[in-house]
C-alpha positions as CSV (number, residue, x, y, z in Angstrom):
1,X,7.5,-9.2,1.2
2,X,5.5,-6.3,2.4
3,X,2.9,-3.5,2.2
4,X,5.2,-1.1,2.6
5,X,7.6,-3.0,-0.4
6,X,4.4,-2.8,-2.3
7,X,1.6,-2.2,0.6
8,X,2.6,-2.4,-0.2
9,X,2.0,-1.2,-3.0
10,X,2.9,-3.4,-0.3
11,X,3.0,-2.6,1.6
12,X,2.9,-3.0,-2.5
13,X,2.4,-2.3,-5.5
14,X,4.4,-4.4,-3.0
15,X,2.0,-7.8,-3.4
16,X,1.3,-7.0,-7.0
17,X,4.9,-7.5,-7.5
18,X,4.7,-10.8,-6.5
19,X,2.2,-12.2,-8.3
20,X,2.4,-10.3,-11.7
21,X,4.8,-10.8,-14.8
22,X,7.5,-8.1,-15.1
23,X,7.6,-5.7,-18.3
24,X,10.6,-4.2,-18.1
25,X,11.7,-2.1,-20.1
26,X,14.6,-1.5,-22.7
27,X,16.1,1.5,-22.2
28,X,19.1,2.3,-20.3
29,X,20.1,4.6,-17.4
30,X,21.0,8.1,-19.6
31,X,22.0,10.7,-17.1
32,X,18.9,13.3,-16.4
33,X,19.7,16.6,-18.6
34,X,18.6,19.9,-20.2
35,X,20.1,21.0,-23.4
36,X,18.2,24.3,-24.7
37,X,17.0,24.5,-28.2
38,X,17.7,27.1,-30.8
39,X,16.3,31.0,-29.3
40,X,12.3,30.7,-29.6
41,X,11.3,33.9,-31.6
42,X,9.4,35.4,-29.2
43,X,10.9,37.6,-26.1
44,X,8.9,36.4,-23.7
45,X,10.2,34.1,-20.7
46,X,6.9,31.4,-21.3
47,X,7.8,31.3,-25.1
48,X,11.9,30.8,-24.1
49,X,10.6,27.7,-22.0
50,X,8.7,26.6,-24.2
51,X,11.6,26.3,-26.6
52,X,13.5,24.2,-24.6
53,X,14.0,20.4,-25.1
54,X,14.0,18.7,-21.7
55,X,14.7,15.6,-20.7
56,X,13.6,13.3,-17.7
57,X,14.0,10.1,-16.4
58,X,11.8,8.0,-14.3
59,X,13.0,5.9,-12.0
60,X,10.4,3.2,-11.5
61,X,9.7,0.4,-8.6
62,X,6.9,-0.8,-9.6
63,X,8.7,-2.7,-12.4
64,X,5.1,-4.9,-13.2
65,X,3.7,-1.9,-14.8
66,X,6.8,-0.4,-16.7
67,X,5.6,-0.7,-19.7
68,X,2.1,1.9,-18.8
69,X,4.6,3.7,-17.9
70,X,6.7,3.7,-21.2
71,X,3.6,4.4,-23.4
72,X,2.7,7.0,-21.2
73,X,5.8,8.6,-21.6
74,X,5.4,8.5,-25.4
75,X,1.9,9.8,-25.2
76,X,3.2,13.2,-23.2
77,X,5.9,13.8,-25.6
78,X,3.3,13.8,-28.2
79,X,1.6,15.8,-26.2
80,X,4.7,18.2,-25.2
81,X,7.2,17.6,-27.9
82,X,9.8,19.5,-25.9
83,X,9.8,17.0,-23.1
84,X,10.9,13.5,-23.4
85,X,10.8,11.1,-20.2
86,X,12.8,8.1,-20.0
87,X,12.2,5.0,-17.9
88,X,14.7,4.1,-15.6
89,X,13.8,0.4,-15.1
90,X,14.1,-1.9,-12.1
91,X,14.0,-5.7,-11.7
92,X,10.8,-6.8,-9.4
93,X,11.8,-7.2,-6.3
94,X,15.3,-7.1,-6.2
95,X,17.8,-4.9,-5.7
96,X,15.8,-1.9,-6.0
97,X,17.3,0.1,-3.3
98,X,21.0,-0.5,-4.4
99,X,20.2,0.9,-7.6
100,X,18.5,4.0,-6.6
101,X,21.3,4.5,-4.2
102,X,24.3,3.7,-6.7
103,X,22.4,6.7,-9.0
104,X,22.6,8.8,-6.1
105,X,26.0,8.3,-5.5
106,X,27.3,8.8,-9.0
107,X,25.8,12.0,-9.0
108,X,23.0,10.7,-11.8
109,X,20.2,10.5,-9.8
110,X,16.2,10.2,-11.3
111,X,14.9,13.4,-12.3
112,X,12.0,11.6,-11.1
113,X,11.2,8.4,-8.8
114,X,8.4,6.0,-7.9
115,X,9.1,5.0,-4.2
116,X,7.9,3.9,-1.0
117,X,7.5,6.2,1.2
118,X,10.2,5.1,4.0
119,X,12.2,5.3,0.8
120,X,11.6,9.0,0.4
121,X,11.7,9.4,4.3
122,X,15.4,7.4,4.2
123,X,16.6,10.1,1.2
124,X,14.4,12.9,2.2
125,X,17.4,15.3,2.0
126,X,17.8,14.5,-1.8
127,X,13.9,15.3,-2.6
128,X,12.6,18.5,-3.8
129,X,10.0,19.7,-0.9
130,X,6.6,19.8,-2.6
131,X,5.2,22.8,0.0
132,X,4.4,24.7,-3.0
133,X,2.4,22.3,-4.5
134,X,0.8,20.8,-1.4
135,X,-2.7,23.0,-1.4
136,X,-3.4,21.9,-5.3
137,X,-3.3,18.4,-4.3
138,X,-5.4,18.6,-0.9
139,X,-8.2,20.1,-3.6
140,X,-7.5,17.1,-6.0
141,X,-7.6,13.9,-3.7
142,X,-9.9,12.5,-1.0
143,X,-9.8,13.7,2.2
144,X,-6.7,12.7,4.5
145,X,-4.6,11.6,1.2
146,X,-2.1,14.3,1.4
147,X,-2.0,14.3,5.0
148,X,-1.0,10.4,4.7
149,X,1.7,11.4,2.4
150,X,3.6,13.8,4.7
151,X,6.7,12.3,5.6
152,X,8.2,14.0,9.2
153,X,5.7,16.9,8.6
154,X,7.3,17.4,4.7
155,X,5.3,16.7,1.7
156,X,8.2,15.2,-0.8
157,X,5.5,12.6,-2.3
158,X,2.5,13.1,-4.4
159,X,0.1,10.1,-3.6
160,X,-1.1,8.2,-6.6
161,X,-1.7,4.4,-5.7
162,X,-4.3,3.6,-2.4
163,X,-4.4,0.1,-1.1
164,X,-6.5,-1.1,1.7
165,X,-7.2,-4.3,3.7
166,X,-9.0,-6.4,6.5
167,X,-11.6,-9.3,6.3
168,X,-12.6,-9.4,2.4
169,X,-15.7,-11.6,2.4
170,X,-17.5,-13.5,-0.4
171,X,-20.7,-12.6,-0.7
172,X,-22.4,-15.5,-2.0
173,X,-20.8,-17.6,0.8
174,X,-21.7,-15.6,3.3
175,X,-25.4,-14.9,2.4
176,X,-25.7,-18.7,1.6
177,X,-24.7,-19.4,5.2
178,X,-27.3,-17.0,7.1
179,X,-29.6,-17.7,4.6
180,X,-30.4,-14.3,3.0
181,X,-28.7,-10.6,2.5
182,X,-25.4,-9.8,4.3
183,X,-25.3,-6.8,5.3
184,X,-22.0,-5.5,6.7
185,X,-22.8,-3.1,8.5
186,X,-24.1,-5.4,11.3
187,X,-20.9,-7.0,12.0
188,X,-19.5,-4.0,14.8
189,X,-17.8,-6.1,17.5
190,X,-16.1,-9.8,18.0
191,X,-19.0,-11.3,19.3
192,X,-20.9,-10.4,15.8
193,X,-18.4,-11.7,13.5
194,X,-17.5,-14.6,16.3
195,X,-21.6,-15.1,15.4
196,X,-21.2,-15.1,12.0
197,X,-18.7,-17.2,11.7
198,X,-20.5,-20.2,13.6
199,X,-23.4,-19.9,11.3
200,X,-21.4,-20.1,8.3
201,X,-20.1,-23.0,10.2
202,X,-22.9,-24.7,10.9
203,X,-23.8,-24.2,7.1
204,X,-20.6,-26.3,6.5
205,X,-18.5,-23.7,4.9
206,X,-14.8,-22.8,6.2
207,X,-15.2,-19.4,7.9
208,X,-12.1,-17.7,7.2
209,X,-8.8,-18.2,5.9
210,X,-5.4,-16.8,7.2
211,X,-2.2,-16.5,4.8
212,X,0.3,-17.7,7.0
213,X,3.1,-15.9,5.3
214,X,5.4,-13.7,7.9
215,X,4.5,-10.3,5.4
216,X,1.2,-11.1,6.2
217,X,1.1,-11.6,9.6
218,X,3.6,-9.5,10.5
219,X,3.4,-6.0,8.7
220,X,-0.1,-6.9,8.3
221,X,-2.0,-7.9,11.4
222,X,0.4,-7.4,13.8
223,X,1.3,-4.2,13.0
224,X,-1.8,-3.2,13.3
225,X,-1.5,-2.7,17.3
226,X,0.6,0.2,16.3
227,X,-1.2,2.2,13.9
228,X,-4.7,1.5,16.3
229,X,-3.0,3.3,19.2
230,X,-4.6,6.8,17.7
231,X,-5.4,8.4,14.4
232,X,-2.6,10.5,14.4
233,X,0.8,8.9,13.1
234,X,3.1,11.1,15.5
235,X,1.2,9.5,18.3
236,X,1.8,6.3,16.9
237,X,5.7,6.6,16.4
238,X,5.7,7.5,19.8
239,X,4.1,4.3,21.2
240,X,6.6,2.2,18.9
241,X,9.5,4.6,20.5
242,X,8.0,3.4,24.0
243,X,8.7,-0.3,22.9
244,X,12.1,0.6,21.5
245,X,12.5,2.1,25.2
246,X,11.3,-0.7,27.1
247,X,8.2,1.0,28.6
248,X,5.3,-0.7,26.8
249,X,4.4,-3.9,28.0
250,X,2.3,-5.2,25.5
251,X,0.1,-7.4,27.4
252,X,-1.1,-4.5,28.8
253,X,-1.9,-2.7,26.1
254,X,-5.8,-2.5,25.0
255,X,-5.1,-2.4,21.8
256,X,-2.7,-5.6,21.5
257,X,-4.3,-7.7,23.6
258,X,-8.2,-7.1,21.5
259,X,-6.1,-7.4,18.5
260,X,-4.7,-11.0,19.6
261,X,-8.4,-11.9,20.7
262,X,-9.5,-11.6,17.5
263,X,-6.7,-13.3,16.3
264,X,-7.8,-16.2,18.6
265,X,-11.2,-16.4,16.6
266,X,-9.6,-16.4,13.7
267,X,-7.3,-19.3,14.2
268,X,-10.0,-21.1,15.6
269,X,-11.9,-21.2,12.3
270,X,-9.0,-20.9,10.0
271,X,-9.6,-22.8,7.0
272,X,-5.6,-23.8,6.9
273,X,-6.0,-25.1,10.5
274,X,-4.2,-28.7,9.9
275,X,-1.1,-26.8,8.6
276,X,-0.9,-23.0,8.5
277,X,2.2,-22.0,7.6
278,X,2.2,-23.6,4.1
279,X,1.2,-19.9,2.7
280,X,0.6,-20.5,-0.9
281,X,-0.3,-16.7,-2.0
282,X,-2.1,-18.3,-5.3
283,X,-3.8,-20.9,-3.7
284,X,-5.1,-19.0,-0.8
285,X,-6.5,-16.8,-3.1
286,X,-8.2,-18.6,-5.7
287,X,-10.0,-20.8,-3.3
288,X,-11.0,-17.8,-1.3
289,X,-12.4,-16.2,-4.8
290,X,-14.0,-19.6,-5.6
291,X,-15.6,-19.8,-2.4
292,X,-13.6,-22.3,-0.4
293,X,-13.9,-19.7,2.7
294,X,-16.4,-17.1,3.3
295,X,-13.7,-14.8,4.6
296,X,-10.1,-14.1,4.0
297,X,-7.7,-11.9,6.0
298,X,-5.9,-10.1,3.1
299,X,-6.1,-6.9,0.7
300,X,-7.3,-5.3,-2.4
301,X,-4.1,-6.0,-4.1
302,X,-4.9,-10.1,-4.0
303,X,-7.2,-8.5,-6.8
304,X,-4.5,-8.9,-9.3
305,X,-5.1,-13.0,-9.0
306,X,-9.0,-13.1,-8.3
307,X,-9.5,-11.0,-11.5
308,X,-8.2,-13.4,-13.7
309,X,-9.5,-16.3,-12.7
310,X,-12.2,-18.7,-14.7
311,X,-15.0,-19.8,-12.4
312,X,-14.7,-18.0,-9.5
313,X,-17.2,-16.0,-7.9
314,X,-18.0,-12.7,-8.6
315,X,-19.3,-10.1,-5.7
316,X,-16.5,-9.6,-2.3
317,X,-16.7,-7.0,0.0
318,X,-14.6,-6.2,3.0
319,X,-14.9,-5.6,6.7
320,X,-12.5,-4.4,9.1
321,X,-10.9,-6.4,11.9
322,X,-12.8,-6.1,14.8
323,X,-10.7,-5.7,18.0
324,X,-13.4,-5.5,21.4
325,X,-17.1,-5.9,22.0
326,X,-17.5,-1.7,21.9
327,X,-18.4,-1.0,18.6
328,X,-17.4,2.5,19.0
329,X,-14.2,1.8,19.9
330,X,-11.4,2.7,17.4
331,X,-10.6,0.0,14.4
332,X,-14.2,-1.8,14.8
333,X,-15.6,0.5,12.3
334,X,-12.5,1.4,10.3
335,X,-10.2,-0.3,7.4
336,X,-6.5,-0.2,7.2
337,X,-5.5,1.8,4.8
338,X,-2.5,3.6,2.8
339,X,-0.7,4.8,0.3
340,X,2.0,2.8,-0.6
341,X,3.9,4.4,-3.7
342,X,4.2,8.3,-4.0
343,X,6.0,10.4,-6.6
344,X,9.1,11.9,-5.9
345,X,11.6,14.8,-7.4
346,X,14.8,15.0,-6.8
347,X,16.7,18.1,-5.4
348,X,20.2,17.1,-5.6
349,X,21.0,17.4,-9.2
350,X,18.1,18.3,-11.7
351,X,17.9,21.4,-13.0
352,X,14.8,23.8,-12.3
353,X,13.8,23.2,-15.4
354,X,13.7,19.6,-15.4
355,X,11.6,20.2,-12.0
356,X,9.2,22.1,-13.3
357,X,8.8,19.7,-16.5
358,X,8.7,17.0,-13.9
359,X,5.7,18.6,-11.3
360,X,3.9,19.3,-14.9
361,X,4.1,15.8,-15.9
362,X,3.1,14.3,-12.9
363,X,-0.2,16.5,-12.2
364,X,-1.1,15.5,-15.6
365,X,-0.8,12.0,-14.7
366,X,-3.0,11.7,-11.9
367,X,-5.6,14.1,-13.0
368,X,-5.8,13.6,-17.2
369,X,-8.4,11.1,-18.3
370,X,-5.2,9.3,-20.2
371,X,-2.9,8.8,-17.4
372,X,-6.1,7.5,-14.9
373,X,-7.4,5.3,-17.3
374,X,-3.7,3.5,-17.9
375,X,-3.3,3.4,-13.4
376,X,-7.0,2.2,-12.9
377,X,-7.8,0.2,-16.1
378,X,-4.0,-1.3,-17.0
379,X,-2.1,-0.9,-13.4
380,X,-5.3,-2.5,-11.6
381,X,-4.9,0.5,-9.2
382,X,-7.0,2.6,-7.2
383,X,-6.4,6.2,-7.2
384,X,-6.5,8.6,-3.8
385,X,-8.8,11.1,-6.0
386,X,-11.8,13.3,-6.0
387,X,-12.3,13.3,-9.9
388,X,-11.6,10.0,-11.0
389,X,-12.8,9.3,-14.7
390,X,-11.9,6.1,-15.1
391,X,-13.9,3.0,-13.6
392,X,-11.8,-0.4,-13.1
393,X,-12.4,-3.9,-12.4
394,X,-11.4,-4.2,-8.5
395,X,-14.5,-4.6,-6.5
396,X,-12.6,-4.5,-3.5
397,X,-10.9,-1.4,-3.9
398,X,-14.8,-0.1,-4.9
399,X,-15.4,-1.3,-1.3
400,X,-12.4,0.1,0.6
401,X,-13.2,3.3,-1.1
402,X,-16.6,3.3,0.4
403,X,-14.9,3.6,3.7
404,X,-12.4,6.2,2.4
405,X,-15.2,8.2,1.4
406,X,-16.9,8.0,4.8
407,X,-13.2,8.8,6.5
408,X,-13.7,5.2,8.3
409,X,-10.1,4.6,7.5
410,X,-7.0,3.4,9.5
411,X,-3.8,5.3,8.6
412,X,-0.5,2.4,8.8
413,X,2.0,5.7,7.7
414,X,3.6,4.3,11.3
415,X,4.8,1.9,8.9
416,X,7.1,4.4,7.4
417,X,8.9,4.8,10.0
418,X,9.7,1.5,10.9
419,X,13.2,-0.2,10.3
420,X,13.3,-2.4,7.7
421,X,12.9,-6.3,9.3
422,X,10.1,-5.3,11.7
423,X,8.0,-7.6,9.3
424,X,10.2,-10.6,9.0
425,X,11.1,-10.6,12.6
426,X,7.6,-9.9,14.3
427,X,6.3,-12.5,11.6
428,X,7.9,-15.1,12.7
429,X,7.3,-14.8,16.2
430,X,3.4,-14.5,14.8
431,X,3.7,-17.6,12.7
432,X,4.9,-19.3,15.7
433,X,1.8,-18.3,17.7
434,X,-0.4,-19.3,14.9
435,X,1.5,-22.9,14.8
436,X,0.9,-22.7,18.4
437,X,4.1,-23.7,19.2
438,X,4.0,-20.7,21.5
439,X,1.2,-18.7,23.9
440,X,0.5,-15.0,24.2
441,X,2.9,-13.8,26.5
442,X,5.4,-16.1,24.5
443,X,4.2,-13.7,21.5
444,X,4.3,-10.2,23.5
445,X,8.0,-11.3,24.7
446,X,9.2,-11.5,21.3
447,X,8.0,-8.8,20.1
448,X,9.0,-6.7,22.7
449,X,12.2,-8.2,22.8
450,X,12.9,-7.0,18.8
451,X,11.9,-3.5,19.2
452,X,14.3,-3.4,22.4
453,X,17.4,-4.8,20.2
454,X,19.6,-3.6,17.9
455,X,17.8,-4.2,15.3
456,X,14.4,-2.4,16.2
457,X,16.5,1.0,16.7
């Protein structure tokens, strides 16, 4: 599992989908089609399209939330009686990507598609370029949103889910500890959260916990020493390129080694010390929320089980992951952050028509107060806009947005890029450093040692 499989939104979106029940959904996989209605009395070409039936389908990934999905469906058709949308289903977690492919290759492809990005990269041929519609959605969303979407310089997604993470914190824990208000602002380097964590400490408290799962540590953390090269993506691919190449040694790299330092603090006040590879998701989270561990290396999405628990606390924040003792210094000041499901049309066998029905639908999505109250309020999901009118539940989203806002923001789209084990191989190689079982240059070996295979190419 992953951010980018969820960031998911899993990558994503890719976390939700493991801890939430699926609703799929009933209906099957009717081949995308037009069939015009009887001559509209009027001459005119918008009362002709108006006339016509059209119908969709929606091929869906996040398959937690497919049935939002299906009642908004039903609410646009009441809405726009010519258009009917049907859901395309998909099972949660599995097999997603076959079946997306098999419609592509039976010529029956989604009018329509929820998808990860390196998805939409992987297909990018079959997706309708969304140039055209590109200025419209740089007014609607935050700053940097649409520029996070662009896929090899190409905008063939429209961003609609945001997920951040880093060190969520909570707040009772941590203000019992020091005795008084936390503020977060104060924590700018290592040596203020290395501070921090001895006094909650000394206060008898466990400082931090780290999920030892390989998603976690290894599209995660560790893959944050590529997107903290720059702030620009290209520059980023071109750094993992250098590892693919043999030219980066790791160890020597700023960014790597202040990432692993930090790393080093962590372990050494990791609540899951005495065996930290167990990585029970569930129970990592609930005693985070019910204060078993003033801080927690995770993301917003671990919202989906902190919200629904009984008796847990009830104010978190986040910080980001300090790598060096310069707080001006690039990621001290800054959370990771991405979009890790976009909207897609397809271009290799929908009609015009059925495009046009399909950019129409999904504006009103992300932008009427029916479709954002069903992705905040029902989805749990925070949405990459200016003019949001609904207000959910996730206090940690409310706090990565904060950064968002200020553009104090870490874009992962290097992730995109990426082949699809980097996570599961580079985990493991992290979970073995956090088991100790080996050192740093043990660490910076293997991972230079994937990228330079077969399988990092």
């Amino acid at each position: 599992m992953q951010l980018r499989k969820s960031l998911a939104l899993g990558i994503s979106s890719a976390m939700l989908l493991s801890v939430l029940a699926a609703c799929s959904g009933n209906n099957g996989n009717a081949p995308a089609s037009s069939s015009p209605a009887s001559p509209a009395p009027s001459s005119s070409a918008a009362a002709t399209e108006e006339a016509k039936d059209v119908k969709l389908t929606f091929f869906n990934t996040s398959a937690e939330v497919n049935n939002v999905f299906e009642d908004l469906f039903k609410t646009y058709h009441e809405l726009h009686p010519n258009v009917t949308i049907e859901l395309i289903p998909t099972p949660i977690g599995g097999a997603q990507l076959e079946k997306f492919q098999s419609l592509l290759a039976s010529g029956n492809p989604a009018t329509m598609a929820n998808l990860d990005p390196g998805t939409i990269l992987q297909f990018k041929d079959k997706f309708l370029d969304l140039e055209s519609e590109k200025a419209k959605y740089e007014q609607l969303t935050k700053p940097g949103a649409v520029e996070g979407a662009l896929l090899d310089g190409k905008f063939l997604g429209i961003p609609w889910t945001a997920q951040g993470y880093g060190l969520l914190y909570n707040k009772r824990v941590v203000e019992e500890s020091i005795g008084g208000a936390f503020d977060p602002s104060t924590i700018k380097t290592r040596s203020d959260l290395a501070a921090l964590f001895e006094k909650v400490q000394a206060a008898g408290k466990a400082p931090v916990m780290i999920h030892g799962a390989d998603w976690s540590l290894g599209a995660h953390y560790l893959a944050l020493s590529y997107s903290l090269q720059s702030n620009s993506v290209d520059t980023n691919r071109k750094f993992v390129e250098d590892m693919k190449n043999g030219t980066v040694k790791l160890s020597d790299n700023p960014q790597f080694t202040g990432l692993m330092d930090t790393f080093d603090l962590l372990k050494k006040y990791n609540a899951r010390s005495k065996d930290p590879l167990v990585a029970d998701y569930m129970k990592d989270s609930t005693d985070f929320a019910k204060g078993e561990a003033a801080f927690y290396f995770m993301g917003d999405w671990t919202w989906a089980v902190i919200g629904t628990l009984e008796g847990r606390d009830q104010e978190f924040g986040i910080l980001p992951v300090p790598i060096s003792d310069n707080s001006s210094d690039f990621g001290n000041n800054q959370v990771a952050y991405s979009e890790p499901k976009l909207f897609a049309i397809d271009d290799s066998g929908s009609s015009p028509e059925q495009q046009a029905a399909a950019k129409a639908f999904l504006e009103w999505l992300v932008t009427s107060e029916q479709g954002q109250e069903a992705i905040v309020t029902k989805m749990g999901l925070a949405l990459p806009y200016k003019d949001v009118k609904a207000k959910g539940t996730n206090v940690i989203s409310d706090a990565i947005n904060t950064y968002v806002d200020q553009g104090n923001v870490i874009n992962i789209g290097v992730i995109n890029y990426l082949p699809q084990d980097y996570w599961a191989k580079t985990g493991a190689s992290m979970q073995k450093y956090l088991a100790n079982k080996i050192d740093r240059q043990g660490l910076a070996d293997e991972v230079e040692a994937y990228w330079k295979s077969n399988a990092g190419k």
